[in-house]
C-alpha positions as CSV (number, residue, x, y, z in Angstrom):
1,X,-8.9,-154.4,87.2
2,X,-10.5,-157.9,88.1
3,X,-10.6,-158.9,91.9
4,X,-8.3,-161.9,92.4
5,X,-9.5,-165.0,93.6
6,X,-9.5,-165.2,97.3
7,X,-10.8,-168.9,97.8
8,X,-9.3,-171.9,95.9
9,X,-9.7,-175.3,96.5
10,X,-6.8,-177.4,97.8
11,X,-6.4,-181.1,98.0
12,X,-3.8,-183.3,99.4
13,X,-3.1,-186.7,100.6
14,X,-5.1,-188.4,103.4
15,X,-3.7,-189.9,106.4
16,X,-5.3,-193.3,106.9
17,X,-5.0,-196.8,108.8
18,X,-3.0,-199.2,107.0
19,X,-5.6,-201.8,107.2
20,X,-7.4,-199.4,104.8
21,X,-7.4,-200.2,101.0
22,X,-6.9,-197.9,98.3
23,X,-5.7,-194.1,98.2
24,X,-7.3,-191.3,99.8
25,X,-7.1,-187.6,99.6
26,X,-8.1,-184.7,101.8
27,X,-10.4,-181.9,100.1
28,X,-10.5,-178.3,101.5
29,X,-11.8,-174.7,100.9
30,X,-8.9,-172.2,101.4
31,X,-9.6,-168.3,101.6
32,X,-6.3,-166.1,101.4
33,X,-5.0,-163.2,102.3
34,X,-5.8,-160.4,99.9
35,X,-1.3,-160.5,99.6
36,X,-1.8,-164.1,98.7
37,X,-4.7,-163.9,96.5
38,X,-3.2,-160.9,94.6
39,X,0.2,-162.4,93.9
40,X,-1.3,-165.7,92.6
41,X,0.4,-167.2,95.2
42,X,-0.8,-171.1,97.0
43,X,-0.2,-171.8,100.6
44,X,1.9,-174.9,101.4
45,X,0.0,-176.7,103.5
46,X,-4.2,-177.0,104.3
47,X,-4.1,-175.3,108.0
48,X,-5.3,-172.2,109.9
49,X,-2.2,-171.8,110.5
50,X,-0.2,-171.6,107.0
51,X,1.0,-168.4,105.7
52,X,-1.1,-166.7,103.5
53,X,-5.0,-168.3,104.9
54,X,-7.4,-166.4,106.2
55,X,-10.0,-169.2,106.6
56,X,-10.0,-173.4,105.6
57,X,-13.1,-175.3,104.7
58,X,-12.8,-178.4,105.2
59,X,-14.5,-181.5,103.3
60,X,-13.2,-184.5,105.2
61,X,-11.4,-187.0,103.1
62,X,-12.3,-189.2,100.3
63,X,-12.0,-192.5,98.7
64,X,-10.3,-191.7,95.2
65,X,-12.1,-194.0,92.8
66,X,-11.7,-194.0,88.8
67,X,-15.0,-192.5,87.7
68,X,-16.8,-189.3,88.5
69,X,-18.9,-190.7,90.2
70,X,-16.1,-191.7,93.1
71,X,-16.4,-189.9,96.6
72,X,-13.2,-187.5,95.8
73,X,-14.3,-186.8,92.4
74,X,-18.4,-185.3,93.8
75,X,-16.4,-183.5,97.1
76,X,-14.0,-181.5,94.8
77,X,-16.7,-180.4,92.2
78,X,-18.7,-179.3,95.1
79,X,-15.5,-177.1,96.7
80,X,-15.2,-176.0,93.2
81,X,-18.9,-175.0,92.6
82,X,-18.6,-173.7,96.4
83,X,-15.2,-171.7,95.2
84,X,-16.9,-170.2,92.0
85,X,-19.8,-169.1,94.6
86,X,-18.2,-167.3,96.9
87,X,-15.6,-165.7,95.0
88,X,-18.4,-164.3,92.8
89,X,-20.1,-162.6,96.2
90,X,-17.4,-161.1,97.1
């Protein structure tokens, strides 16, 4: 039997001045509860305090550009790298 994954990345959207342009999102490293993790369930929100995490990560929020090369698009392939990483140590 395979260990589930306990940290997954989550994003959602930014809260930002309205003088700022363009869309935003927030990028975060969540580790779950071994309940969580097993019954492939997500937590609803990106907090300490939601049901189901153990542990957030957080990588600030990004500017959501159309290439790869875009802030967003670099901080959730590093949480995703980061992800693989520590779910493999563990």
């Amino acid at each position: 039997m395979t260990t589930p994954n306990r940290w997954i990345v989550m994003t959602s959207k930014a809260s930002m001045p309205s003088n700022c342009m363009g869309r935003y999102r927030n990028v975060a490293l969540v580790k779950l509860t071994i309940d969580y993790a097993e019954k492939n369930q997500r937590p609803a929100m990106i907090s300490d305090h939601a049901q189901g995490v153990q542990e957030v990560k957080h990588y600030g929020r990004h500017h959501v550009g159309k290439t790869k090369r875009s802030a967003y698009a670099i901080a959730l392939a590093d949480a995703e790298q980061e992800a693989v990483r520590l779910n493999a140590s563990e």
